[in-house]
C-alpha positions in Angstrom: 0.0 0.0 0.0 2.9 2.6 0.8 4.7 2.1 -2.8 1.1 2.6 -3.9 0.5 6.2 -2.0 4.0 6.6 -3.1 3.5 6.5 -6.8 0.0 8.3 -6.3 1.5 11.1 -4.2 4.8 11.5 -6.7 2.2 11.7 -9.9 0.4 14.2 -8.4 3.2 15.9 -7.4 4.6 15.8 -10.9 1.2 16.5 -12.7 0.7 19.9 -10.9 4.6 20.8 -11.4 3.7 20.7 -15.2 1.2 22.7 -14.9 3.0 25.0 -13.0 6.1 25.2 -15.2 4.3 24.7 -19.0 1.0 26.8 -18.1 2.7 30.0 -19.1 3.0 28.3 -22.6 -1.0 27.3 -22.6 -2.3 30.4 -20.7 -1.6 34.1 -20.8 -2.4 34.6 -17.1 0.7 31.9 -16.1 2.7 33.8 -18.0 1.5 37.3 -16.8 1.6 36.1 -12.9 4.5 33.3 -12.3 5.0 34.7 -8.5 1.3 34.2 -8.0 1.5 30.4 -9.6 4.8 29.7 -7.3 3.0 30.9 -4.5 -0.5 29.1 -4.7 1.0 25.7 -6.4 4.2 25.5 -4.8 3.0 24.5 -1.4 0.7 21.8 -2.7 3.2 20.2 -4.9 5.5 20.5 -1.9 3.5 18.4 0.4 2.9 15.3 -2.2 6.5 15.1 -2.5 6.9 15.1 1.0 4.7 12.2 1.8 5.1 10.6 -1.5 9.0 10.1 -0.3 7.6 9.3 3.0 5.7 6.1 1.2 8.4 5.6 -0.8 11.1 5.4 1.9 8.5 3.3 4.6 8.0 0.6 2.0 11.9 0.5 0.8 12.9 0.2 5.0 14.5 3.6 5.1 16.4 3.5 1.9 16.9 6.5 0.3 17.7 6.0 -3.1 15.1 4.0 -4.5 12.5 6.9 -3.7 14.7 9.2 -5.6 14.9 7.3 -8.5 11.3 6.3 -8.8 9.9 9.3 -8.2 12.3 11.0 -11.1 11.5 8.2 -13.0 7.5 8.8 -12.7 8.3 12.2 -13.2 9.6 11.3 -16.7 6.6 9.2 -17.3 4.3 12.1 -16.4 6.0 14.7 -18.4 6.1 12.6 -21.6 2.2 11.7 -21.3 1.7 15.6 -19.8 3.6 16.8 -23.1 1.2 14.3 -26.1 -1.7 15.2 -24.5 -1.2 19.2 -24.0 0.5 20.2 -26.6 0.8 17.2 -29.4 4.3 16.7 -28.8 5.3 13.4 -30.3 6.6 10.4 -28.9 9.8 10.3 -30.8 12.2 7.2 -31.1 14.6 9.1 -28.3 11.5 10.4 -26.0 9.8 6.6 -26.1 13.8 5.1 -25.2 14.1 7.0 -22.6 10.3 6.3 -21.3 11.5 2.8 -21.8 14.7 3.5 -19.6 12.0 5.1 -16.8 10.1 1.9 -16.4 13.3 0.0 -16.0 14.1 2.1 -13.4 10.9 1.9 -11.6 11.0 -1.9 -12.2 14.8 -2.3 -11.0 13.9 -0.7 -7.4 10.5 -2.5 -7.3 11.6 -5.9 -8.5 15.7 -6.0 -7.6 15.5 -7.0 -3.9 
């Protein structure tokens, strides 16, 4: 259940950062007001990383590295779905090998006990 919460926590987390960072490319009012979007996203996204690590690190025993690299990982996986869906980007052969090398990551700390 914690690597669950984990994952949940770091996609939300990484979902919202989008946002955050690539609204002022979809929306003029981003753009016009980035110390207003810091300030009323940045402690949300704050908190789900804080107790998606806290997950992460409970169901890994206190290790610290797997957390880091899943939850960069997912945050590959987000952007690259984040960046189809929003603005068409493509999946090129280079974007979907590293994709590929994200779930390998994920997969190495989950599965290489």
């Amino acid at each position: 259940m914690n690597f669950f919460l984990g994952v949940l926590f770091a996609a939300l987390a990484h979902l919202i950062t989008f946002i955050q960072l690539q609204g002022q490319f979809k929306w003029n009012w981003f753009k016009e007001h980035p110390f207003l979007v810091a300030l009323v996203m940045g402690l949300p996204i704050s908190y789900l990383f804080i107790f998606s690590v806290r997950y992460f690190v409970s169901y890994f025993d206190g290790q610290l590295w797997p957390p880091r690299l899943i939850g960069f990982a997912v945050g590959v996986v987000v952007f690259t779905t984040m960046s189809y869906v929003w603005f068409r980007e493509p999946v090129t052969l280079k974007t979907g090998i590293t994709l590929l090398l994200a779930i390998g990551i994920i997969s190495i700390q989950v599965f290489w006990k």
